[in-house]
N, C-alpha and C positions, 0 to 999 in steps of 0.2 A: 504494500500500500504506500501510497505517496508518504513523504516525510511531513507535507505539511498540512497534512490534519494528523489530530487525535482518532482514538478509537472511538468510535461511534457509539452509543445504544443502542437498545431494542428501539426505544422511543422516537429516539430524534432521527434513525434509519425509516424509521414508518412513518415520520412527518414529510420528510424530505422523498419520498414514494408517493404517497399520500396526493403531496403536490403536484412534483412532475405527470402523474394519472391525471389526474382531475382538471391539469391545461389542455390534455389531448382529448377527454372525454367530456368534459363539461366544460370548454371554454368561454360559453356565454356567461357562468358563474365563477370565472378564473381573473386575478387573482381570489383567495379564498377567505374566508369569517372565520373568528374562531370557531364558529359551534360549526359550522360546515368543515371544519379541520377534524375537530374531535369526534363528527359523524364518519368520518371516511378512515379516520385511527382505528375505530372500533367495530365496523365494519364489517359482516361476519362471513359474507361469501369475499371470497379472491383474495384471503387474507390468511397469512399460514406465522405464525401462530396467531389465534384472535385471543384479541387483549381487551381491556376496560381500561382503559387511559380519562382520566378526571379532565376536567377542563382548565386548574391548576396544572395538571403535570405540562397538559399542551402548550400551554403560556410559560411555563418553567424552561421548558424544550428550546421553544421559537427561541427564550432569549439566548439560550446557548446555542443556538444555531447559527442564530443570528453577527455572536463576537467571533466565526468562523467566515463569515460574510456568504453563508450560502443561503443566510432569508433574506428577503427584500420585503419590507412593511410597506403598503403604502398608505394614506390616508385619504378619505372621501364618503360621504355620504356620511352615516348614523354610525357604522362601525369599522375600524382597522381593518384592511385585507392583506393577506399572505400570498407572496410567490416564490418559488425557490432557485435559485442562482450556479446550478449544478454546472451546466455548460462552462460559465465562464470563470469557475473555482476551480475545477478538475481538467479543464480543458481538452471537451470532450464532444463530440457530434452527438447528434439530437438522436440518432440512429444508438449509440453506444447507449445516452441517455434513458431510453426505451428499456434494454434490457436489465440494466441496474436499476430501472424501477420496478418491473418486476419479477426480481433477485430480492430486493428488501421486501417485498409485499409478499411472496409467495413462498421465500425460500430457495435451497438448490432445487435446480431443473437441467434437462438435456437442452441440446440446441435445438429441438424438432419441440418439445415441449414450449421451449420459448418463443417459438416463429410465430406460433396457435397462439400464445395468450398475448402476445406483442400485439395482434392482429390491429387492436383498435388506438394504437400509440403511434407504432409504426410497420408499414406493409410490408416485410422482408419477402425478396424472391423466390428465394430457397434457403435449404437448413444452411446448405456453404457459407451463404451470406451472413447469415447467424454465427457461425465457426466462424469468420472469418473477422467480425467486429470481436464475437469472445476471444481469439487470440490477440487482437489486437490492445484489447483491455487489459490482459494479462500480462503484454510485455513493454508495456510501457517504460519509458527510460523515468520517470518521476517514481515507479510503483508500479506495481502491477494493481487493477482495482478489482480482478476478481482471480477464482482459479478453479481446475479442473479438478475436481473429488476420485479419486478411487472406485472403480468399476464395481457397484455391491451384486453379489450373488445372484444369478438369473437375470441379471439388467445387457439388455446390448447397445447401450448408449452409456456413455459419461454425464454425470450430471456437475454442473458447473453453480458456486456460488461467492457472493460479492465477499471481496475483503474488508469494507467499510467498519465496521465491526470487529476487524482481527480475523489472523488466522485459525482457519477450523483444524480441530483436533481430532483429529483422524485416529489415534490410539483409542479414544473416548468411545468413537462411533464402533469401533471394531468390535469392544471388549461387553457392549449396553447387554448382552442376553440375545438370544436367538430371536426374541421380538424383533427386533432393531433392523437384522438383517434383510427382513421382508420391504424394509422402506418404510416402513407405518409412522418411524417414530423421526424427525426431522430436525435439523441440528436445533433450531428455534427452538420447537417443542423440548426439548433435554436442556436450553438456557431459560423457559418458563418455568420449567418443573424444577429447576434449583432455584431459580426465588421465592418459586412455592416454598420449598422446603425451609429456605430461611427466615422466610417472610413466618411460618409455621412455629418455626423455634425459638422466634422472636418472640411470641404470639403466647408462646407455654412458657417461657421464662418469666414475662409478666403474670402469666398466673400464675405459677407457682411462691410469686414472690409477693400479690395480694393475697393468696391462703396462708402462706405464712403472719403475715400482719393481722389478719383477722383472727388466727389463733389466738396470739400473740394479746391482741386485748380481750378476746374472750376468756382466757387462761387456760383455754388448752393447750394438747401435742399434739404437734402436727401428725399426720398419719403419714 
């Protein structure tokens, strides 16, 4: 990945999607609203992993997105709209743009997977042409902005996903259980399921430590 950006989020990856979608499909409502941002975050079809994003976190987002210069605010009417500045941050064709947006919004995919769901961003000819912007992306002299996954078991295609976010950990994927292997489970989905899990032991540490205090002036032991 280029040297000059940071690692991305879940978040600010699915804002920056989010947008670049939403100029190709809904341009008459582009630039976007916040609550039209955090409708298209949470989003439940074309969205791999779907999430519940507050309308805090989306405004928390924007502004860090924003001291990266890839949002562009403008102002007009009753409320702030948002567009995203990808092209001219990453320096990148609108064509490249297409697939990195739906790399953040859906996850890894093949190049023939990508051509299909690109359909309404941008027309690619064929998969070549697809392969041939994903190499392109990958060997960038600034970074590469995405890369080619390891062939899983029964697949006859490679499936490719963006760097934005850091590199995928391929020992992780290898080792998840025989579920994994099938495809079902998506690099996303095993970085949602670890904040689950933290976000959970977070969750039991605070209780654990209000049954404590309630003991505590009750004058019982704890169990």
């Amino acid at each position: 990945m280029s040297n000059t950006l940071p690692i991305l989020s879940l978040l600010e990856t699915r804002v920056l999607g989010v947008l670049a979608e939403k100029q190709r499909t809904v341009p008459d409502s582009y630039p976007l609203t916040l609550n039209s941002l955090v409708s298209g975050c949470n989003q439940k079809s074309s969205r791999d992993p779907v999430i519940e994003a507050t309308e805090s976190e989306v405004q928390a987002t924007l502004d860090s997105l924003r001291s990266l210069s890839l949002i562009v605010e403008t102002s007009g009417g009753r409320a702030s709209r948002f567009g995203h500045n990808i092209e001219r941050v990453l320096h990148i064709p609108t064509q490249s743009t297409a697939i990195l947006t739906l790399l953040m919004l859906r996850g890894p995919q093949t190049a023939g997977e990508l051509r299909i769901n690109c359909e309404r961003l941008h027309k690619f000819a064929d998969i070549a042409s697809v392969e041939s912007f994903l190499v392109e992306l990958s060997e960038r002299e600034e970074g590469g902005l995405v890369v080619e996954l390891p062939r899983q078991p029964g697949s006859r295609e490679n499936r490719w996903m963006h760097l934005l976010s850091g590199a995928p950990v391929v020992e992780e994927r290898l080792s998840v259980s025989p579920v994994s292997a099938s495809g079902d489970i998506s690099v996303g989905e095993i970085a949602a399921l670890k904040a689950n899990v933290a976000k959970l032991e977070t969750e039991v540490g605070e209780l654990r430590a209000l049954v404590a205090k309630l003991c505590k002036e009750l004058g019982v032991s704890a169990v």
